[in-house]
Backbone atoms as SQL, in Angstrom:
CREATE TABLE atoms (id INTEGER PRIMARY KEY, chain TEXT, resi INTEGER, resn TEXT, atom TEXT, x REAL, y REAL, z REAL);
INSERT INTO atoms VALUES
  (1, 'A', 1, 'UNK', 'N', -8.097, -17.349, 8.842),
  (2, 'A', 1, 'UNK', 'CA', -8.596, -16.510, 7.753),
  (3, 'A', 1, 'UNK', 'C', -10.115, -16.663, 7.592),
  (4, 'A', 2, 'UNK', 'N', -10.568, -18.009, 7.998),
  (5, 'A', 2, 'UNK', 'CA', -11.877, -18.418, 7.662),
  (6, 'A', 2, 'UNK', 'C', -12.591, -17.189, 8.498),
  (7, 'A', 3, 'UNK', 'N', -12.456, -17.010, 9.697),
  (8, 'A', 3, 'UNK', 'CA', -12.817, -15.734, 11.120),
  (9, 'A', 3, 'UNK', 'C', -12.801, -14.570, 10.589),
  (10, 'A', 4, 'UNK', 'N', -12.117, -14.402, 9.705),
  (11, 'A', 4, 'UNK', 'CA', -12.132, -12.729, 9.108),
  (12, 'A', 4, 'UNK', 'C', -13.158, -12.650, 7.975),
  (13, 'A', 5, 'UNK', 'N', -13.082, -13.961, 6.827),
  (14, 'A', 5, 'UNK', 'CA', -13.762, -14.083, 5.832),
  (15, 'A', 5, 'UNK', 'C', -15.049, -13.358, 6.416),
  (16, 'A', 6, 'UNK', 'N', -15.665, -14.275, 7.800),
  (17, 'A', 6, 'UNK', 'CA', -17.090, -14.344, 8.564),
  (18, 'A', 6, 'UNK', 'C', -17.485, -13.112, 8.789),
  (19, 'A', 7, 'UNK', 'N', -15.937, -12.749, 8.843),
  (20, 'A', 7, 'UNK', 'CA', -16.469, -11.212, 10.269),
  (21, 'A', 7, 'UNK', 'C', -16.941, -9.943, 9.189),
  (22, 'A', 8, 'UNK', 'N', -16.090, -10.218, 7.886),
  (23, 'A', 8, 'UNK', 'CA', -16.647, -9.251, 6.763),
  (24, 'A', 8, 'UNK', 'C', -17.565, -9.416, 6.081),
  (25, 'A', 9, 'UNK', 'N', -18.110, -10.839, 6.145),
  (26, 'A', 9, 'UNK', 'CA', -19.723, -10.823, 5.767),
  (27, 'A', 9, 'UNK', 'C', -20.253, -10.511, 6.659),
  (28, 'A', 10, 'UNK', 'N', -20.278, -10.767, 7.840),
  (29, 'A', 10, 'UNK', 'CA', -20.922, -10.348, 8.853),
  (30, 'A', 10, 'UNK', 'C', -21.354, -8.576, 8.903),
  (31, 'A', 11, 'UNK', 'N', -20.391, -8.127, 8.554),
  (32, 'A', 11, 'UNK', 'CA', -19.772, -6.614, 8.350),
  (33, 'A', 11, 'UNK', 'C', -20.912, -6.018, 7.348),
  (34, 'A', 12, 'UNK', 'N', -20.779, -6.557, 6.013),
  (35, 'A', 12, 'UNK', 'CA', -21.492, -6.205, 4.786),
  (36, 'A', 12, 'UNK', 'C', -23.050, -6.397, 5.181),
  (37, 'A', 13, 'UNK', 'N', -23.676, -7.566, 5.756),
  (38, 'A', 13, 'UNK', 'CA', -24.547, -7.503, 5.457),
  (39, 'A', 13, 'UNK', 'C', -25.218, -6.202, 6.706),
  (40, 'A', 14, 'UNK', 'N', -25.075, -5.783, 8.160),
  (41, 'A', 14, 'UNK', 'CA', -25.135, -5.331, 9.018),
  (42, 'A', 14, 'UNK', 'C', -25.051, -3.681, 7.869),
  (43, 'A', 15, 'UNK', 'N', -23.810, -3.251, 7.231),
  (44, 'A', 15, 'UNK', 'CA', -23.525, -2.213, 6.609),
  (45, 'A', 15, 'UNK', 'C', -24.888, -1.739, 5.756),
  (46, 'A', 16, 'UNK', 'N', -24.958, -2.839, 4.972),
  (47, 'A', 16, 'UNK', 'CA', -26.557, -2.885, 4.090),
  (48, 'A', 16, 'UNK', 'C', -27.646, -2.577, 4.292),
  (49, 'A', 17, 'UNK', 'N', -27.955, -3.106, 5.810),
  (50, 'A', 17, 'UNK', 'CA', -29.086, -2.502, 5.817),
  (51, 'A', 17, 'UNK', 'C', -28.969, -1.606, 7.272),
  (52, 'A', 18, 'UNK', 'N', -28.312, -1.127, 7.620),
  (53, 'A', 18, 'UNK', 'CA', -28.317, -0.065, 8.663),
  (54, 'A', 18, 'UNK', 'C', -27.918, 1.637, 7.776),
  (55, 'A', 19, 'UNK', 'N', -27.311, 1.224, 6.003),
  (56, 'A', 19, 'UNK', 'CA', -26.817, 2.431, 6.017),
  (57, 'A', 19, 'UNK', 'C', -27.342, 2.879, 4.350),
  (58, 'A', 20, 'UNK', 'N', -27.446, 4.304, 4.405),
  (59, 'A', 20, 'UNK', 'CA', -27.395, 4.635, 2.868),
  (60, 'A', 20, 'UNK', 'C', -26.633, 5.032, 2.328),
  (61, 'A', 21, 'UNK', 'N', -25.814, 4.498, 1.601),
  (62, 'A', 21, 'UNK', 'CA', -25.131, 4.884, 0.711),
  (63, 'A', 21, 'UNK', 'C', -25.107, 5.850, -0.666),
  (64, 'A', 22, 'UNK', 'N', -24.118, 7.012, -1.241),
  (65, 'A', 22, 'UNK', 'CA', -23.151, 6.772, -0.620),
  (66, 'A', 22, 'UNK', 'C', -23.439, 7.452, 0.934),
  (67, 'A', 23, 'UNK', 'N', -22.091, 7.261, 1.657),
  (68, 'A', 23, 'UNK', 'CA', -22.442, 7.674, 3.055),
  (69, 'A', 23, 'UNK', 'C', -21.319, 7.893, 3.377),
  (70, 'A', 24, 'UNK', 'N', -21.145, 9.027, 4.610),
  (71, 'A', 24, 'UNK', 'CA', -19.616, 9.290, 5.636),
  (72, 'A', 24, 'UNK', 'C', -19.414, 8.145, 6.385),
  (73, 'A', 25, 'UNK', 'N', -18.327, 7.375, 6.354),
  (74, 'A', 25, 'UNK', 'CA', -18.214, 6.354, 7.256),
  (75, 'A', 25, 'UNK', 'C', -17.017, 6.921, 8.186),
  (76, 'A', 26, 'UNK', 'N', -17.466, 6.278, 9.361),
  (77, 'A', 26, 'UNK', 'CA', -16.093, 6.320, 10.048),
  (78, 'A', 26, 'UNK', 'C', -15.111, 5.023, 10.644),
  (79, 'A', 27, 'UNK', 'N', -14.249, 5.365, 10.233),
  (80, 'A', 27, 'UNK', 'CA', -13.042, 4.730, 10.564),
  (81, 'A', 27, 'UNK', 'C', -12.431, 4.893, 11.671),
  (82, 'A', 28, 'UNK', 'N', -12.022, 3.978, 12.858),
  (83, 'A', 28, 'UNK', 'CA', -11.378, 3.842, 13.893),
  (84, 'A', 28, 'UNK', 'C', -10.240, 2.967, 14.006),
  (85, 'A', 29, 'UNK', 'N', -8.717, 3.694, 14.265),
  (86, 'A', 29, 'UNK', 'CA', -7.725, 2.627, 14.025),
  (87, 'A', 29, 'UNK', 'C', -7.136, 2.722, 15.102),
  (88, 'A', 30, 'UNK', 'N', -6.207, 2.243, 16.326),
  (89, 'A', 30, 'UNK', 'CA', -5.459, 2.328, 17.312),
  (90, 'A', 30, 'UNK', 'C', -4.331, 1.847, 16.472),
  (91, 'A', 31, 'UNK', 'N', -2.876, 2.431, 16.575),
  (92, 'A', 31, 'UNK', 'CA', -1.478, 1.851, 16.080),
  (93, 'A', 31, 'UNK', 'C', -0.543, 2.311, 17.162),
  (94, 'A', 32, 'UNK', 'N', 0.648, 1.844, 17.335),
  (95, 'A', 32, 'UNK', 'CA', 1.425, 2.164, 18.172),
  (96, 'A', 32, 'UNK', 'C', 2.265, 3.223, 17.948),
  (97, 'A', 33, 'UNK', 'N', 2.407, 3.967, 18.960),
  (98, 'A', 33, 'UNK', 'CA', 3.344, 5.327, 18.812),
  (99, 'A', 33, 'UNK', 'C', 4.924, 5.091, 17.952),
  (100, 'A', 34, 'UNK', 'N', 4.936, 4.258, 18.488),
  (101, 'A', 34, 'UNK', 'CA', 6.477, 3.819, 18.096),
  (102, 'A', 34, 'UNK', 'C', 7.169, 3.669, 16.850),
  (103, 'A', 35, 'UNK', 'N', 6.297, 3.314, 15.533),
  (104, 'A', 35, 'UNK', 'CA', 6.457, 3.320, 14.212),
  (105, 'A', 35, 'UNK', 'C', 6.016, 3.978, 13.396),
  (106, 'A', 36, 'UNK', 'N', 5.645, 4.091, 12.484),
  (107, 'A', 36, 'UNK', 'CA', 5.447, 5.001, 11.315),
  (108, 'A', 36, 'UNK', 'C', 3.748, 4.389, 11.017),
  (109, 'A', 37, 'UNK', 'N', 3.518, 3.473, 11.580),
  (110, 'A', 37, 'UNK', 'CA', 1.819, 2.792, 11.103),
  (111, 'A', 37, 'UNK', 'C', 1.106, 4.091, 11.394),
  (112, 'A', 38, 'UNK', 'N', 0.279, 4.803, 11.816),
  (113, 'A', 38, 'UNK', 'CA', 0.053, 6.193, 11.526),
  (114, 'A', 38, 'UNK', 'C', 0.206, 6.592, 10.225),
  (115, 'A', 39, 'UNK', 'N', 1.381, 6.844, 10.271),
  (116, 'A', 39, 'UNK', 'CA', 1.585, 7.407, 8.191),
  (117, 'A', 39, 'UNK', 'C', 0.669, 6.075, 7.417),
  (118, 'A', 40, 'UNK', 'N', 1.163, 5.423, 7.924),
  (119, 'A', 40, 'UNK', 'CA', 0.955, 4.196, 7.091),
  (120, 'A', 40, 'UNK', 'C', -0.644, 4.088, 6.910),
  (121, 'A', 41, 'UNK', 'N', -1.294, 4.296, 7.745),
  (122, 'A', 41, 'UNK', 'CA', -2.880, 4.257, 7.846),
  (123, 'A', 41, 'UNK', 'C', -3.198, 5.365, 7.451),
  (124, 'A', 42, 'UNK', 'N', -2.263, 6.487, 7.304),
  (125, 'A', 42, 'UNK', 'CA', -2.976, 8.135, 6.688),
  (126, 'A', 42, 'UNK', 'C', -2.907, 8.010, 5.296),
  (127, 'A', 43, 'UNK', 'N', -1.771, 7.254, 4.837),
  (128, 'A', 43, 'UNK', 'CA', -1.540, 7.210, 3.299),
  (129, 'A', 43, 'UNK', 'C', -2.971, 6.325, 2.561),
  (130, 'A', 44, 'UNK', 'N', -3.783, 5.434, 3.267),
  (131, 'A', 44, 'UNK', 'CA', -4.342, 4.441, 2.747),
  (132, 'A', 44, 'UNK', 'C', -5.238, 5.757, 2.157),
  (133, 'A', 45, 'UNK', 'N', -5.400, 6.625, 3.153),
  (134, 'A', 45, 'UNK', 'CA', -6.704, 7.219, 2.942),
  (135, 'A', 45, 'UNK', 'C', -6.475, 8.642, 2.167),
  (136, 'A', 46, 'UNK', 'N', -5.012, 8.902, 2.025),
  (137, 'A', 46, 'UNK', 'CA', -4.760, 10.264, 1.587),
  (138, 'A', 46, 'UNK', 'C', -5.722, 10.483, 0.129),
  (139, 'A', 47, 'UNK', 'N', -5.728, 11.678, -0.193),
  (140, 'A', 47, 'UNK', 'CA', -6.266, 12.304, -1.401),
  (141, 'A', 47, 'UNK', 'C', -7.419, 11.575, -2.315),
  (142, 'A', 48, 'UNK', 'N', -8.274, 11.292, -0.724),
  (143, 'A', 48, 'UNK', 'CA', -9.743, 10.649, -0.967),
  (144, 'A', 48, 'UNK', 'C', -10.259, 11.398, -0.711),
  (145, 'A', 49, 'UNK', 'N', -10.176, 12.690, -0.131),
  (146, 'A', 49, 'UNK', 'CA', -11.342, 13.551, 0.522),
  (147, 'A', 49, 'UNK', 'C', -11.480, 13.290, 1.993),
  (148, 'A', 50, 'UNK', 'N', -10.603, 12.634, 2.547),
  (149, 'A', 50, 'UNK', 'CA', -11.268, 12.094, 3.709),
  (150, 'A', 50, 'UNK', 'C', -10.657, 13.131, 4.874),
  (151, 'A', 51, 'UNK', 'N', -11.519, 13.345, 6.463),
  (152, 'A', 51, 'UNK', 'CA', -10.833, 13.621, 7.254),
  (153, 'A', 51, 'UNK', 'C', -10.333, 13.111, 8.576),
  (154, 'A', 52, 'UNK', 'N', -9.131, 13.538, 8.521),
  (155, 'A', 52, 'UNK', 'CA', -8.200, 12.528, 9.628),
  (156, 'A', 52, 'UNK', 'C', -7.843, 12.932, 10.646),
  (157, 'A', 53, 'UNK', 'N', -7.975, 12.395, 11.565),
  (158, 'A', 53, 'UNK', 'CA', -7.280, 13.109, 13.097),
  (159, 'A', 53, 'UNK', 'C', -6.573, 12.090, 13.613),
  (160, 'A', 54, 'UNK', 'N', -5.756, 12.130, 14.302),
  (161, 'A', 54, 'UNK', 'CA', -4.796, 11.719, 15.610),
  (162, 'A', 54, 'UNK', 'C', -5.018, 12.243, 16.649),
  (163, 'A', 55, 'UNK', 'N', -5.039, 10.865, 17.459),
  (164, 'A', 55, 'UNK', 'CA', -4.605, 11.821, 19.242),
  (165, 'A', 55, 'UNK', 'C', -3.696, 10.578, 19.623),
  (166, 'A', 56, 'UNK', 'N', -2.860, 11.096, 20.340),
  (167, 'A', 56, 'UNK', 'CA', -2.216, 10.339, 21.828),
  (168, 'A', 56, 'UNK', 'C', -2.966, 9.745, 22.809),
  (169, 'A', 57, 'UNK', 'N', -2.285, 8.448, 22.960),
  (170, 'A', 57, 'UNK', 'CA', -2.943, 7.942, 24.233),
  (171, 'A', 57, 'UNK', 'C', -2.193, 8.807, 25.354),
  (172, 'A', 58, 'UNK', 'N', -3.287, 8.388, 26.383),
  (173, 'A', 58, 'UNK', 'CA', -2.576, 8.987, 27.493),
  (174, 'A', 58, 'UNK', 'C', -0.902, 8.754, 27.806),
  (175, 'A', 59, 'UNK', 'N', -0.541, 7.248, 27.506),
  (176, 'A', 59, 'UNK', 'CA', 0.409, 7.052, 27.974),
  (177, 'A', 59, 'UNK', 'C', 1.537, 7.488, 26.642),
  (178, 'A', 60, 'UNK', 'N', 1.299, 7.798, 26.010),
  (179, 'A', 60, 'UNK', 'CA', 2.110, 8.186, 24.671),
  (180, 'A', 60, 'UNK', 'C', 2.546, 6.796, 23.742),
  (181, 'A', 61, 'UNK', 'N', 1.787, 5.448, 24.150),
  (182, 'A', 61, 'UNK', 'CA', 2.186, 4.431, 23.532),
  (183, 'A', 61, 'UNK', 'C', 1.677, 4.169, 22.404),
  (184, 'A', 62, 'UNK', 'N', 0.139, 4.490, 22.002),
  (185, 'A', 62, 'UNK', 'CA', -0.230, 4.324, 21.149),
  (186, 'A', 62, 'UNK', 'C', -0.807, 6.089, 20.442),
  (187, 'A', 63, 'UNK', 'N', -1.720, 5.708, 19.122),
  (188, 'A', 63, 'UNK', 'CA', -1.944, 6.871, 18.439),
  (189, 'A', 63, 'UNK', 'C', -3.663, 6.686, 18.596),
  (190, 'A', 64, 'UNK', 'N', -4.635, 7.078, 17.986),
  (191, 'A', 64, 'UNK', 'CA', -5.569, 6.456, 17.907),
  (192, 'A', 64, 'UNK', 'C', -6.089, 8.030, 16.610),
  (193, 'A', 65, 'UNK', 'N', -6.349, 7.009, 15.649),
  (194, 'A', 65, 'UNK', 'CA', -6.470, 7.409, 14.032),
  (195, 'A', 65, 'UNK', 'C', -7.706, 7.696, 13.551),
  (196, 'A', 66, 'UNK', 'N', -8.968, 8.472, 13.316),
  (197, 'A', 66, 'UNK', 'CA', -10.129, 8.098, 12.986),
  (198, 'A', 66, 'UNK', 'C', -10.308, 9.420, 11.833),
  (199, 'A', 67, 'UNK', 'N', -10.638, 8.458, 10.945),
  (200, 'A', 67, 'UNK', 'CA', -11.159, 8.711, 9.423),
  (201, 'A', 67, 'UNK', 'C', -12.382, 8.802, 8.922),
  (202, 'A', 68, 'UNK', 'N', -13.071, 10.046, 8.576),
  (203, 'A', 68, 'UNK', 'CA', -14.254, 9.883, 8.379),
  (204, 'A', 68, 'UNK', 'C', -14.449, 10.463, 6.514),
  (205, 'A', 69, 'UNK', 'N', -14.811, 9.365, 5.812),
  (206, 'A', 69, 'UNK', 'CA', -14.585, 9.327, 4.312),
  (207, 'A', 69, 'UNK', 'C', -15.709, 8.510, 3.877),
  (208, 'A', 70, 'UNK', 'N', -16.110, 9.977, 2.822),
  (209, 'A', 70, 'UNK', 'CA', -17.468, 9.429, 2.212),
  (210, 'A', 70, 'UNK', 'C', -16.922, 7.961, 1.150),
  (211, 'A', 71, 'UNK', 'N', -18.430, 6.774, 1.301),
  (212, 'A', 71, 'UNK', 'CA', -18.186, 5.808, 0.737),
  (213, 'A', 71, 'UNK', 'C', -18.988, 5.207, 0.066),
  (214, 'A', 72, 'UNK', 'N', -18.828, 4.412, -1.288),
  (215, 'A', 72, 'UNK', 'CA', -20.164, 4.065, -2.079),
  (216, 'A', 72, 'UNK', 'C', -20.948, 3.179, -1.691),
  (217, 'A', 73, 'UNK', 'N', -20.607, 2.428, -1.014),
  (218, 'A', 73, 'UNK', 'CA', -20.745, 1.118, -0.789),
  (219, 'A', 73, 'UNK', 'C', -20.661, 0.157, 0.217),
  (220, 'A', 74, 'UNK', 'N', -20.971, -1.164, 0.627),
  (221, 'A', 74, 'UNK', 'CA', -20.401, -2.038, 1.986),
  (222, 'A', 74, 'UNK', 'C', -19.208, -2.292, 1.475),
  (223, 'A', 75, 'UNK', 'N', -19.209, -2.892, 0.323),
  (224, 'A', 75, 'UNK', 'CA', -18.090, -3.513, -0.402),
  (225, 'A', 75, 'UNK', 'C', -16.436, -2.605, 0.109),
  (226, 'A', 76, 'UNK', 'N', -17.136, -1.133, -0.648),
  (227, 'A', 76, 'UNK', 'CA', -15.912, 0.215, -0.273),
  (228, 'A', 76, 'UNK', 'C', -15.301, -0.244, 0.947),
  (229, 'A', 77, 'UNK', 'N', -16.511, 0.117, 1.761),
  (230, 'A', 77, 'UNK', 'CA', -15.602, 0.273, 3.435),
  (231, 'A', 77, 'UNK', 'C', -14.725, -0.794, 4.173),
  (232, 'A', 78, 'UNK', 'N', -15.164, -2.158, 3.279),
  (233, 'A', 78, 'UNK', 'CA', -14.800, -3.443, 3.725),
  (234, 'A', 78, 'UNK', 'C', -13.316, -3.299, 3.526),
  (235, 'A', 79, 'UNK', 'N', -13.296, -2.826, 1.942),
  (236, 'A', 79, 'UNK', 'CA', -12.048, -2.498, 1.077),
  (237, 'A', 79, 'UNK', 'C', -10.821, -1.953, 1.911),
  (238, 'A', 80, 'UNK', 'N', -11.146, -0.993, 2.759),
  (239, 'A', 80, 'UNK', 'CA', -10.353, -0.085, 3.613),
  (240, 'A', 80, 'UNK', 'C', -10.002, -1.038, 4.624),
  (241, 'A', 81, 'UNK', 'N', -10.496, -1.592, 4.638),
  (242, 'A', 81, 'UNK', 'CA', -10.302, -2.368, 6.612),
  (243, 'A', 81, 'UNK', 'C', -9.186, -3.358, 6.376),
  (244, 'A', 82, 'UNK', 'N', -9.760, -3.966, 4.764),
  (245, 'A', 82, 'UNK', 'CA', -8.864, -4.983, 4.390),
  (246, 'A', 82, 'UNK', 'C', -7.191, -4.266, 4.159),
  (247, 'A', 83, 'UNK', 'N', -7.143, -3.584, 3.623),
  (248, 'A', 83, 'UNK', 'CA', -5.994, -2.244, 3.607),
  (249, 'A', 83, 'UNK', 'C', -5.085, -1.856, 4.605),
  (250, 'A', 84, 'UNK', 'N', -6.192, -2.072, 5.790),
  (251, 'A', 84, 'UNK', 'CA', -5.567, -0.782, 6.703),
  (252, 'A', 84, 'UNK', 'C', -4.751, -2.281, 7.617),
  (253, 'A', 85, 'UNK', 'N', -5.702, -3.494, 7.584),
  (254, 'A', 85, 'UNK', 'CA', -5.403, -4.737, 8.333),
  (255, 'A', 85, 'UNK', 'C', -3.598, -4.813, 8.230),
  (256, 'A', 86, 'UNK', 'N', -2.911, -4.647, 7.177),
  (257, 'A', 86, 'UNK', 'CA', -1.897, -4.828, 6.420),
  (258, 'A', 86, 'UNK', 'C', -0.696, -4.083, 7.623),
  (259, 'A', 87, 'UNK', 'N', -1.161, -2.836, 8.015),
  (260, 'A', 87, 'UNK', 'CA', -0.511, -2.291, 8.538),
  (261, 'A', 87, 'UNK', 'C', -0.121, -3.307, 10.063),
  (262, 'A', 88, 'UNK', 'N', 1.319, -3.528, 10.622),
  (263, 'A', 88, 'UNK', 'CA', 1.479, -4.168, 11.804),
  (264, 'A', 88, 'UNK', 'C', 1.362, -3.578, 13.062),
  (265, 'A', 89, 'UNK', 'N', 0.795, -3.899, 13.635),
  (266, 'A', 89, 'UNK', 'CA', 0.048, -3.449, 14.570),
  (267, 'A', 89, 'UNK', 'C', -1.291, -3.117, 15.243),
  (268, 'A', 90, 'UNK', 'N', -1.663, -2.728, 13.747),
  (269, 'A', 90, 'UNK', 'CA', -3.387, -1.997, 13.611),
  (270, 'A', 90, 'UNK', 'C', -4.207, -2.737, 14.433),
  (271, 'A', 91, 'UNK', 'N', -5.647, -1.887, 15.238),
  (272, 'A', 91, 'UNK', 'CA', -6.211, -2.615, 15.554),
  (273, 'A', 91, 'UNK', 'C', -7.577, -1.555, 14.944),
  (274, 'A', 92, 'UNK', 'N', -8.181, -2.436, 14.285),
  (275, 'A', 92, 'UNK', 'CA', -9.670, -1.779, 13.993),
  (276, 'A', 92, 'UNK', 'C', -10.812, -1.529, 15.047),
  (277, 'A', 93, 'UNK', 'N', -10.979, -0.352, 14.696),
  (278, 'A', 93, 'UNK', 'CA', -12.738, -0.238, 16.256),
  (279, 'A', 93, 'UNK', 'C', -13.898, -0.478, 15.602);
């Protein structure tokens, strides 16, 4: 947990000063075809304004999810990742 703590400060401070807020961020998720994580990662973001696409991997195993949703903040976007982490499988880009 300590590795994730790092990786989201790491995250925030990089966010801070590369971006202005608020701002469109984008979101990159890979989940596997096989379950419902897809829904599961569309719901985090539903009836935010945000827009969502899916594609297929080539091999039809996985999905690959990317969300682009305006955000106030480092804090915000951190918020989402922490969210989306939940889902089994997820892998963040």
């Amino acid at each position: 947990m300590k590795d994730r703590d790092a990786f989201y400060a790491k995250l925030k401070t990089q966010l801070e000063e590369t971006t202005q807020f608020p701002s469109d961020y984008m979101y990159k998720f890979i989940v596997p075809s096989s379950g419902n994580q897809a829904d599961q990662i569309q719901n985090i973001f539903n009836n935010k304004g945000a827009i969502i696409n899916n594609k297929k991997s080539k091999t039809g195993k996985y999905i690959s999810v990317s969300i682009v949703l305006k955000v106030s903040n480092a804090d915000e976007v951190i918020a989402y990742y922490k969210e989306a982490e939940k889902v089994e499988g997820v892998i963040s880009l």
